[in-house]
C-alpha positions as CSV (number, residue, x, y, z in Angstrom):
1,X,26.3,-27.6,76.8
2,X,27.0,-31.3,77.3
3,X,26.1,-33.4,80.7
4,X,29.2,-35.8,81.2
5,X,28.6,-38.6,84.3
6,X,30.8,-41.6,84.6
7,X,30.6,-44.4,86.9
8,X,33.2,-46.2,89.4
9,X,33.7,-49.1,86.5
10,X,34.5,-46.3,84.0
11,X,30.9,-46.1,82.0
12,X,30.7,-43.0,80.4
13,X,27.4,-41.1,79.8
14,X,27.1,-38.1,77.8
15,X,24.1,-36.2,76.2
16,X,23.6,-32.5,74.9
17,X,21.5,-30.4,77.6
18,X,19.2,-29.9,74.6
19,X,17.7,-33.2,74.8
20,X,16.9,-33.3,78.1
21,X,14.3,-30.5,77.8
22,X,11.0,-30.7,80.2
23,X,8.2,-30.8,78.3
24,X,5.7,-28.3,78.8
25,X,2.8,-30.1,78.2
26,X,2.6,-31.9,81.6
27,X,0.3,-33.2,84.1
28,X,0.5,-34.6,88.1
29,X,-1.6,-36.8,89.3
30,X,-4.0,-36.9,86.1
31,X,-7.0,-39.0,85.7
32,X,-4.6,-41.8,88.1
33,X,-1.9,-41.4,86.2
34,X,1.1,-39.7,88.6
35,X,2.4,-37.7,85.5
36,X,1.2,-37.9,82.0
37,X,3.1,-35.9,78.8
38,X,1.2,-34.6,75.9
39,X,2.1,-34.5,72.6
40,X,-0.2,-31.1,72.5
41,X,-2.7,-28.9,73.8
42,X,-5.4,-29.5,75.6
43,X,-5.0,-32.2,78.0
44,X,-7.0,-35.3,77.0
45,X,-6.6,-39.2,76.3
46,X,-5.9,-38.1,72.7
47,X,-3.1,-36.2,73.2
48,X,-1.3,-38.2,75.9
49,X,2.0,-39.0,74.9
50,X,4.1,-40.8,78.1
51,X,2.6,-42.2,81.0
52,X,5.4,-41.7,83.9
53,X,4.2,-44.4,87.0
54,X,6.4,-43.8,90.2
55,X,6.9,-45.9,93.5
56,X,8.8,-45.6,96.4
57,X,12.0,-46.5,96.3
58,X,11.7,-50.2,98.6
59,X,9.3,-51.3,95.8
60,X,10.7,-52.4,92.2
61,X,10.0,-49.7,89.6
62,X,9.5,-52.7,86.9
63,X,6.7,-54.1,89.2
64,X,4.9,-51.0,88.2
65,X,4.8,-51.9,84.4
66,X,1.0,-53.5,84.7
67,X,-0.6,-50.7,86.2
68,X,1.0,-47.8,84.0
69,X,-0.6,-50.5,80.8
70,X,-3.9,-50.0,82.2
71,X,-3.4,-46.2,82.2
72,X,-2.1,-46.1,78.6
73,X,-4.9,-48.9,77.6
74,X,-7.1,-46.0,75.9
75,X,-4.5,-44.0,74.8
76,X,-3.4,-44.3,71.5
77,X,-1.1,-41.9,71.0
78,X,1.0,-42.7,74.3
79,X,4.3,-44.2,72.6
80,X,5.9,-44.4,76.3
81,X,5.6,-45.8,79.5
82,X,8.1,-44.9,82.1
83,X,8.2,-46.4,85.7
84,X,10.8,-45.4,88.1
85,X,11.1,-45.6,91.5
86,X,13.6,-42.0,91.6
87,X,16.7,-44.7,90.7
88,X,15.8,-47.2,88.6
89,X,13.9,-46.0,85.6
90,X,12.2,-48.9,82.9
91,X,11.3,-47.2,79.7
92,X,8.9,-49.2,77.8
93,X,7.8,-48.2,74.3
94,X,5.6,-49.5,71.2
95,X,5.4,-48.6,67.5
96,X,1.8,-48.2,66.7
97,X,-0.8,-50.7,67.9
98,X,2.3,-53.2,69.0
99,X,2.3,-54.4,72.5
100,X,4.9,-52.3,74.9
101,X,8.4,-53.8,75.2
102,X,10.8,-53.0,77.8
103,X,13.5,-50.5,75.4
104,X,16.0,-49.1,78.5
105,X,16.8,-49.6,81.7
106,X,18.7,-47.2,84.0
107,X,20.1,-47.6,87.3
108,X,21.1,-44.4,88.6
109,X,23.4,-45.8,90.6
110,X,25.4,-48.8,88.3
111,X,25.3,-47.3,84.7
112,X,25.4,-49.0,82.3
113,X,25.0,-49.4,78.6
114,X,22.7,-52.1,77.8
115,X,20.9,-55.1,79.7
116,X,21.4,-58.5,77.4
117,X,19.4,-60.7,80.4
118,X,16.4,-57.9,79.4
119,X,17.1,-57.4,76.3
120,X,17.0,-54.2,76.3
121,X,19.6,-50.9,76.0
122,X,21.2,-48.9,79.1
123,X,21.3,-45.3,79.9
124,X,22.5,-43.3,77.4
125,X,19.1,-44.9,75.4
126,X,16.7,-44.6,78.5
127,X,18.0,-40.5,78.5
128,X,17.2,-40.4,75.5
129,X,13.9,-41.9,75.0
130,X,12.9,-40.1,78.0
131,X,13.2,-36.1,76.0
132,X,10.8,-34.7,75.1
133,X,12.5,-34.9,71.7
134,X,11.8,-38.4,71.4
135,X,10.9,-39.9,68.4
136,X,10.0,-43.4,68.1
137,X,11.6,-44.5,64.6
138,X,15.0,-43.0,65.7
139,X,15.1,-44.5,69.1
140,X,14.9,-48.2,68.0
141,X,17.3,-47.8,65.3
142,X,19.5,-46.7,67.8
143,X,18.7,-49.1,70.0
144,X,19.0,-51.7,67.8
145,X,22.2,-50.6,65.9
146,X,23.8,-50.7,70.0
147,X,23.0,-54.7,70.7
């Protein structure tokens, strides 16, 4: 089954139900960290794969971005942070020891499908890097094939 949404200026946003699985391996409100995704069993810094930091919706989800780095500082395996604020969702990510960059942006209510002043992608990559089924090597080329 597909998910279609398009917006009043005619953006089109499409992805297959199958990547938008919930992961199983979830935590709220873990060691700070208001929900934390794990590559696999049991629940440790080890395994933590995406930190997700949330704020309310008057404060800007990208002013969030320093305190979900100090939650992912001793985690090497966390690929992903996500800040959102329940509209506006930043999904920053990092290929191995490299610092985090900003990778999508998505504002639930203007889609789009990239940022150039950010330089970063739009929605249909934010969707994507947010499954479960994310894998790093993938998501950039795609990313970087769209810009």
């Amino acid at each position: 089954m597909k998910i279609r949404v398009k917006s009043e200026d005619g953006f089109e946003l499409s992805t297959n139900c199958r990547q938008l699985k919930m992961p199983q391996r979830m935590a709220i409100e873990w060691k700070h960290v208001d929900v934390a995704l794990f590559d696999k069993l049991p629940r440790n810094d080890k395994n933590t794969c995406v930190v997700v930091e949330a704020k309310k919706m008057s404060a800007s989800c990208l002013s969030a971005v320093s305190q979900a780095l100090s939650y992912a500082k001793n985690k090497s395996s966390c690929r992903r942070l996500i800040v959102t604020d329940g509209l506006r969702y930043g999904v920053h990510v990092r290929n191995g020891q490299q610092p985090f960059t900003l990778g999508a942006y998505m504002n639930l209510t203007r889609l789009r499908k990239e940022y150039p002043i950010d330089n970063c992608s739009g929605a249909n990559e934010a969707l994507l890097a947010m499954a479960s089924e994310w894998k790093p090597d993938i998501i950039h080329e795609e990313i970087s094939d769209s810009r």
